[in-house]
C-alpha positions, 0 to 999 in steps of 0.5 A, spaced: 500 500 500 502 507 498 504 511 502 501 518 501 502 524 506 496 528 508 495 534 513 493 530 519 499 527 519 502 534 521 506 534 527 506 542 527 514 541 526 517 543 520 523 538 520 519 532 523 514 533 518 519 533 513 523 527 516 515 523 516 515 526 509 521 523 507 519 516 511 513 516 506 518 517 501 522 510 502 515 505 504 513 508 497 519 506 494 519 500 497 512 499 495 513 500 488 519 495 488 515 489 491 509 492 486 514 489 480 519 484 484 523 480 480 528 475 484 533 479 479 532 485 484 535 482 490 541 486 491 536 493 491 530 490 495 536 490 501 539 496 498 532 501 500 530 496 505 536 498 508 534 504 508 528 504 510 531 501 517 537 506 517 533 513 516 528 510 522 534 509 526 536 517 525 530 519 525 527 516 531 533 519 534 533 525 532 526 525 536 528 522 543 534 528 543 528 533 542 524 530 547 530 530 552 532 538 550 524 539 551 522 535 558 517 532 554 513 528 560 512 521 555 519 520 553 520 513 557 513 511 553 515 513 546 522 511 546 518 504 549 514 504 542 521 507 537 525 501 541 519 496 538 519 499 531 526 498 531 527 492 534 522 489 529 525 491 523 532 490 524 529 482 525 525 484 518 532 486 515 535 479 518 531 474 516 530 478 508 538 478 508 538 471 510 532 466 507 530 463 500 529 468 494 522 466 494 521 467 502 524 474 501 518 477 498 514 476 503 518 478 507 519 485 504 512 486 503 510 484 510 515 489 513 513 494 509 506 493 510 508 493 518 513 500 517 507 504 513 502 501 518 505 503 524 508 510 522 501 512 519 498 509 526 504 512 530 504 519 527 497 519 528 496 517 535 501 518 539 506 524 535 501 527 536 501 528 543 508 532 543 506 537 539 505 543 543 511 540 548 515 541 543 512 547 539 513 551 546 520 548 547 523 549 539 519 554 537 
């Protein structure tokens, strides 16, 4: 499924909603890939995949060190939740590098469904809730 940015996914934050657009970006990315996968597209399948994980890992990143700067009350709870995503894909990404050439595509479909499931869900239901921590800290 595609991964289209709407307002409602907006934090109010311009570099977080540019970091979220850019996420939608890599899922989509991933999509189309999968949408006409060929066995021969193996080494690019890992490629963006990669680079799904690792632009999780920067940019959940970068919202844990503004939650710390802005004492945001739900840090504990959200990083709980990034620590999951990350720990769920960081396993996709094993089992993708290491299983049969037929299991890999339902491997990456899996794990894409699941990114774009739980950042659509993530933004949605619990970003949310910083927002105006945030907001009044960073400006």
């Amino acid at each position: 499924m595609k991964f289209i940015w709407q307002k409602k996914y907006s934090v109010g934050l311009q570099s977080l909603d540019e970091q979220h657009k850019h996420f939608f970006e890599i899922t989509n990315k991933l999509h189309d890939l999968l949408k006409n996968y060929s066995g021969a597209q193996e080494k690019e399948l890992e490629i963006i995949f990669d680079e799904l994980l690792n632009y999780a890992l920067y940019h959940l990143a970068e919202e844990e060190e503004f939650f710390l700067k802005c004492k945001y009350e739900e840090t504990e709870v959200h990083c709980k939740m990034h620590e999951t995503y990350r720990e769920k894909m960081r396993d996709y990404r094993q089992k993708i590098r290491e299983c049969s050439k037929s299991e890999k595509i339902k491997l990456a479909k899996e794990a894409q469904k699941y990114a774009v499931n739980w950042l659509s869900e993530h933004i949605l239901k619990v970003d949310q809730r910083y927002t105006s921590t945030l907001k009044k800290c960073l400006g």
